[in-house]
N, C-alpha and C positions, 0 to 999 in steps of 0.2 A: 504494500500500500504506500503511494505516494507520501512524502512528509509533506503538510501541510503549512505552511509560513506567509503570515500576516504582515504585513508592511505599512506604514503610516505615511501618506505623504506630504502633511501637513504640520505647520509648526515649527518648520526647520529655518536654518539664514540661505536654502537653498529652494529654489524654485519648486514645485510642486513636478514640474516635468522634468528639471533634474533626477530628481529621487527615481521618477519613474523608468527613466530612460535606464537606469541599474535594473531594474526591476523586466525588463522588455529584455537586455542583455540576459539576463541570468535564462531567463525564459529560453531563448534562443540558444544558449550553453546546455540547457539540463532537459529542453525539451517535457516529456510528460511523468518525469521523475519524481517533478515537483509539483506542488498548486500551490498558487500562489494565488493571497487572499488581499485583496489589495483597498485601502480606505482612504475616502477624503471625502473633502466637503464642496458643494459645490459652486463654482461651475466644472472645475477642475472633472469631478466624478461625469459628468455627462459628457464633458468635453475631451477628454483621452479616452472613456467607452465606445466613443464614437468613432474615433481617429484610429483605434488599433483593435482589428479582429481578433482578437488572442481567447484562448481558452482558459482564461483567469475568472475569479470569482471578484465581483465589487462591491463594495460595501458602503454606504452614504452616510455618512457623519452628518450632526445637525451644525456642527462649529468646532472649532480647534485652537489650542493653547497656544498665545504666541510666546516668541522665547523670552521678550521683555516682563512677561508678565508674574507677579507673586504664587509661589507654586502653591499654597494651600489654600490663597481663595481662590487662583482658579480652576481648581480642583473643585471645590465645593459650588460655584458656580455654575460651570459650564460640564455638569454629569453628564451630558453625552456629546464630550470632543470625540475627535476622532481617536485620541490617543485611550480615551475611556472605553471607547468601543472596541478597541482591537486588544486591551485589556481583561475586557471579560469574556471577548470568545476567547482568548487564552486559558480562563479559568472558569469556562463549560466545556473547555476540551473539543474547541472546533477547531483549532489551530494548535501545530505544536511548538510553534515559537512565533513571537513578536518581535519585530525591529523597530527602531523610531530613532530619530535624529531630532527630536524637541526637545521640550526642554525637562534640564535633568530631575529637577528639584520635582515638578509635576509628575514626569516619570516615574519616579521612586515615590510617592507619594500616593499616587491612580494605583500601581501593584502594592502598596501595602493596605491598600481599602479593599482588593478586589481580589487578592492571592491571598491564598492561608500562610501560616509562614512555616519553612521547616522545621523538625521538631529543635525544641530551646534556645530560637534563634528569635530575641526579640527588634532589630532592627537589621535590614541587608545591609548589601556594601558593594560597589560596585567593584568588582576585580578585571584588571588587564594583566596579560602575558607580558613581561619585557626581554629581552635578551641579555645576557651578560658571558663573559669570558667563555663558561662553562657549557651553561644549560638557560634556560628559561625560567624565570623568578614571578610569582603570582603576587602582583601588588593592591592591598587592599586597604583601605577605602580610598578613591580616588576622586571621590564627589558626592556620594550619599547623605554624608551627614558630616557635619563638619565640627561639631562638639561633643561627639560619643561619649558616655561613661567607661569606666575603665573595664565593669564588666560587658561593655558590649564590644570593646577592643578583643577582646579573649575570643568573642563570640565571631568575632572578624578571623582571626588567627584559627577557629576550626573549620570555620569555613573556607581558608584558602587552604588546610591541611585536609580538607574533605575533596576539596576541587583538584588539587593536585595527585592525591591518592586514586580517585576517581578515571583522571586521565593519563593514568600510568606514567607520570611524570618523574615520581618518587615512592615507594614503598613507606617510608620514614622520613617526611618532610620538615628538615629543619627550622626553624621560626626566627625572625629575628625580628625588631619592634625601633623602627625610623629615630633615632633622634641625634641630639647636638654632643651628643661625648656616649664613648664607650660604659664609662662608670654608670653600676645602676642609681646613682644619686640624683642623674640629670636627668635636666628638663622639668616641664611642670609637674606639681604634686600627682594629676591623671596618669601622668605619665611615669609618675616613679610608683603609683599603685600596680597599673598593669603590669610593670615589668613582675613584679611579687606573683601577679597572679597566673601569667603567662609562663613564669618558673614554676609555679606550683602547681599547673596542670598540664604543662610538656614535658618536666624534668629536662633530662639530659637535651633532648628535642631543641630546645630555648637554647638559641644561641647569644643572648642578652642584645643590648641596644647595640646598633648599626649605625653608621655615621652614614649621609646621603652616598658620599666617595669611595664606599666601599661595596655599595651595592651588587654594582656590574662586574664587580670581581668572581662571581657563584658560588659566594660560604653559604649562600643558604638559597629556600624554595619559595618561602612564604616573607615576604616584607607586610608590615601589618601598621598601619598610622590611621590616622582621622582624615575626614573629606578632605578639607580644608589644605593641610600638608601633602596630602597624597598628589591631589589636585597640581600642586603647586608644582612638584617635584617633577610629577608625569611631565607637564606642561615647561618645565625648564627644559628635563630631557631633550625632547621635540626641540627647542631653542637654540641649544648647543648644537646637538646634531645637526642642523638645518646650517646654521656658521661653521662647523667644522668642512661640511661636503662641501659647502660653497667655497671654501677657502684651496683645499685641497685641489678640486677643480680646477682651479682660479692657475696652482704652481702646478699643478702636473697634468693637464691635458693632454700634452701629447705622447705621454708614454702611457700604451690600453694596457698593461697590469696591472699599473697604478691604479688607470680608471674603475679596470673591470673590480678590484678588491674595494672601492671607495661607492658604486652602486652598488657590490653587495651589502655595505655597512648602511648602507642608506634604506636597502630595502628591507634591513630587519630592525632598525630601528623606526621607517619613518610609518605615523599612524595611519595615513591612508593603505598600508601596505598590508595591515593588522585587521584580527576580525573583532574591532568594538570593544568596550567596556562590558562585561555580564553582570548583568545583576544577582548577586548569589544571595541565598534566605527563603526566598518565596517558593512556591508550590507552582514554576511555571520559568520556560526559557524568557528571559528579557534583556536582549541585546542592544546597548546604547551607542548608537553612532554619533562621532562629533557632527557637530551641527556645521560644520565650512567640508564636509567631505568629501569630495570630487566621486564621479561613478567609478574610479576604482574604489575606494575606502567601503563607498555603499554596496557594490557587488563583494566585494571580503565579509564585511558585517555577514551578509543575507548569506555568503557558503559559510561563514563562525555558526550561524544560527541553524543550519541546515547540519554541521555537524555536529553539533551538542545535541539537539534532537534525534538523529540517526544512533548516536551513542546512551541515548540515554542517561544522561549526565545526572539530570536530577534525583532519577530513581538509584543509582550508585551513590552519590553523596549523601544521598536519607542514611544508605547502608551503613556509612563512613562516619555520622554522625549521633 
């Protein structure tokens, strides 16, 4: 049976026929492998219905979140945006994954009204893949919540220990917990509780605090911070990287092994290349695409969302939790 995958095209700092024009590609890559569920609001829904015969399902939103807008009232206002629709066919089980490139704070907000959460997980966290020296390091929260308690930190820390375990990344996923000094003294008092509680529930596992500089070296699997930091860091990363290539470029163009080693650095760092932010905690795939994402970023997102459902991600992390 085809995976079934919902798409939002509304909300985004991208056109509505941007999004779609990924969603048309994919089509034409995956053929009837896939169905693809597709939402907006109109004219958008009558006006691309009309323009492409495709054998997709459409779905009519009454309005949709724009990205400037405060995530909890419009949430509580606009119950049937698009991103609210594609939400709870997520969580009647008519779709097995959702993607969306709006807005984050609404995102997280629309799946914790309308997804149950997994079990002893009282807030998600949105986890991305990065690359470093070794292996691939699962960083979490990188926008969800931006002032967690120290026991929902923990709670961030099993879930990318469940997410990693899950996608055979690691057996024994090391833990390490974002901050400004090695010693467990530092940083704010949140941050010197959870380290106690992150040693006292991974033992040996807890490889105590991380400095941001040591990240990409691969001593550990799981990096574990608040929205806010995560956010911060993800988004420097992208920053450096983006001036290192361009710089690189810039002195060695004409020798192609230079080049060819300086696009591959490019293509595993840079985020259009990646499949998206997941939302981990809920009872459902919830894939967050940056909101500037060019149709490649958005075709990766919709194959990240397409393989975490194929693998059944969620139903293994239950296991793992």
């Amino acid at each position: 049976m085809p995976r079934r995958i919902g798409i939002d095209l509304m909300g985004s700092d991208q056109p509505p026929q941007a999004i779609f024009d990924a969603v048309f590609q994919m089509h034409q890559d995956l053929g009837s492998s896939v169905h693809f569920v597709v939402i907006a609001t109109d004219p958008y829904y009558t006006q691309l219905q009309k323009s492409y015969d495709l054998p997709i399902e459409w779905v009519l939103a009454e309005e949709y979140i724009e990205m400037d807008e405060l995530p909890l009232a419009a949430v509580r206002k606009k119950k049937n945006s698009s991103m609210a629709v594609g939400i709870r066919l997520l969580g009647e089980g008519k779709i097995d994954a959702f993607v969306s490139t709006g807005n984050t704070g609404a995102l997280v907000a629309t799946s914790v009204v309308h997804l149950p959460p997994l079990s002893g997980i009282e807030r998600p966290a949105l986890l991305v893949m990065l690359p470093t020296g070794q292996h691939k390091v699962a960083v979490l929260d990188v926008g969800a919540h931006i002032a967690p308690k120290p026991s929902q930190l923990l709670e961030f820390a099993r879930l990318g220990s469940a997410y990693v375990r899950s996608s055979d990344l690691s057996l024994s996923p090391r833990i390490g917990l974002l901050n400004i000094g090695e010693e467990e003294q530092k940083g704010t008092p949140i941050f010197q509780e959870s380290y106690q509680l992150l040693q006292d529930y991974f033992k040996e596992s807890f490889l105590g605090n991380i400095e941001g500089r040591e990240v990409f070296q691969g001593k550990i699997d799981v990096l574990v911070t608040d929205g806010f930091t995560g956010n911060v860091f993800l988004k420097t990363s992208e920053g450096v990287l983006s001036f290192l290539v361009s710089y690189l470029y810039k002195q060695f163009s004409t020798k192609k092994e230079v080049v060819e080693v300086i696009s591959h650095l490019y293509k595993e760092f840079n985020y259009s290349e990646q499949p998206g932010a997941i939302l981990c905690g809920v009872e459902g795939i919830v894939v967050k695409c940056h909101g500037h994402s060019d149709t490649t970023a958005l075709m990766n997102g919709i194959r990240g969302a397409i393989d975490l459902a194929q693998r059944e991600i969620i139903k293994k992390m239950k296991t793992y939790l």
